[in-house]
N, C-alpha and C positions, 0 to 999 in steps of 0.2 A: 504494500500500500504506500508505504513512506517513497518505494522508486518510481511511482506511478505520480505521485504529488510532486516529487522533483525533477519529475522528465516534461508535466507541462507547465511549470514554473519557467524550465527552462526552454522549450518552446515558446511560451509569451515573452519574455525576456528578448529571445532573438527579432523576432515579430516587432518588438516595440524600440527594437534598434533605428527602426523607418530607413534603410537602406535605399539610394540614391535608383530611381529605376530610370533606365537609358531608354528612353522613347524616341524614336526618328519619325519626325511628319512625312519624309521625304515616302517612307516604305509604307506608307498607308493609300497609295496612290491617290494622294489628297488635288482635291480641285481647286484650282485658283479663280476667282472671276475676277475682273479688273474691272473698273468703276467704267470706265472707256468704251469697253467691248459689248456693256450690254446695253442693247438697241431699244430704245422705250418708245413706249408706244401707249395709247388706250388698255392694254392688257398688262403691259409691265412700265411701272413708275420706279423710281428711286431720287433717294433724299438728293437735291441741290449742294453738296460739298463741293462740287468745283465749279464757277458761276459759269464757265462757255457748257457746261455739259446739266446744266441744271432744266429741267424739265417741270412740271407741275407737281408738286410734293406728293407720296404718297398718305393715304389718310390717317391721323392722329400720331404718334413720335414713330413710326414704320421707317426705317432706313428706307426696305425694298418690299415693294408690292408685287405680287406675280398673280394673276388668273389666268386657267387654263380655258379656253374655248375650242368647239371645233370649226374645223377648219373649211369653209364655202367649199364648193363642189365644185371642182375643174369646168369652165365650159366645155359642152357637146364641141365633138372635132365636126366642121362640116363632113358632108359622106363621101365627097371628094375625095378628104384625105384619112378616111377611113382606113383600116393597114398599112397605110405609108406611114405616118406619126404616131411616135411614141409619145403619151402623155405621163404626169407624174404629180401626183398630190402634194409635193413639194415644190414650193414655189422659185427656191432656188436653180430647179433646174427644169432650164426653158423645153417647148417641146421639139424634139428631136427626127426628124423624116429618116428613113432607111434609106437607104443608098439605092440599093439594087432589090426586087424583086422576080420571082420566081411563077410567071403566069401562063401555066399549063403549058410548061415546056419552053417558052419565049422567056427572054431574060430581059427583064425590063428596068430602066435606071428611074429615079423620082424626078430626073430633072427631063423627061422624055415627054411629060405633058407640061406646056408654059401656064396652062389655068392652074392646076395642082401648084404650082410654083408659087403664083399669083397667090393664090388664097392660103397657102402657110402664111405667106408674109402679111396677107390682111389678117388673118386668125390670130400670129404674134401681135402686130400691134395693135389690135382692136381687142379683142376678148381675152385671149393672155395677159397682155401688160394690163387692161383693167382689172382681171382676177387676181393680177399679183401684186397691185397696189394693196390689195384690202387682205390678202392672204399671207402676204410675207410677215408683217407683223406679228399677226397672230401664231405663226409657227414660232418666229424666232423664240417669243417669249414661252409659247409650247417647251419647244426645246430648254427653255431655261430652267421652265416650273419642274422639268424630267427629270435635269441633272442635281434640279435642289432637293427634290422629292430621294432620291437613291441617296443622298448624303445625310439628308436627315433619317431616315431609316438603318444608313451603316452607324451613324451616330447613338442611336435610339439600341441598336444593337452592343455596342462598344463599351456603352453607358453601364450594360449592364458586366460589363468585365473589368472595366477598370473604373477608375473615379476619376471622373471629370470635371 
């Protein structure tokens, strides 16, 4: 009994030595945002701390506001270019015509009808560039609310391994 009482004596003793623990941010594949980089909009606000970068305050002492929204529906491709363009819910990336297709044995290029040609470039700048005015925003901050959302959860996680 007596080496049972002295063994976790001295276990709390070592315990209460509070030894130095070596923690690297670097190895937690930790995310950086920079005040700069993120693009605000109606969905994402952030506090005024640098006056060229300062935007409408988010609401009450909130550094950073994020809402997620979804994302407007790609305009309809005319039927024209129906299997020649490739479309993409991301507004980053404009839509793309195929080079070459493959019709019933003829090998046909996209630039082989001048109207098909015609009406990509009225579909980019008329219905694309308008879907991507009102849609880019709203992804970017998407993408922002993603990356904050998985850090607050590896955190929420962490929280409960170490003391933070």
């Amino acid at each position: 009994m007596d080496k049972a009482k002295r063994l976790f004596e001295y276990i709390s003793q070592v315990f209460s030595i509070g030894l130095p623990e070596d923690r690297d941010v670097r190895k937690y594949n930790a995310e950086y945002f920079w005040h700069a980089d993120i693009h605000t909009s109606l969905q994402c606000k952030i506090k005024g701390f640098v006056p060229q970068l300062a935007t409408a305050d988010p609401p009450g002492n909130t550094w950073l506001w994020v809402k997620k929204e979804a994302i407007p529906i790609v305009p309809a491709l005319p039927e024209i270019l129906d299997g020649w363009v490739e479309i993409s819910n991301n507004p980053l990336q404009p839509p793309q015509a195929l080079t070459n297709k493959d019709a019933g044995g003829l090998a046909e290029t996209f630039e082989d009808d001048p109207i098909r040609v015609k009406e990509l470039i009225r579909y980019r700048d008329i219905d694309w560039n308008g879907w991507e005015e009102i849609a880019k925003p709203i992804f970017l901050a998407n993408q922002l609310y993603d990356k904050l959302f998985v850090l607050h959860q590896r955190l929420s996680i962490e929280s409960d391994k170490f003391e933070i």
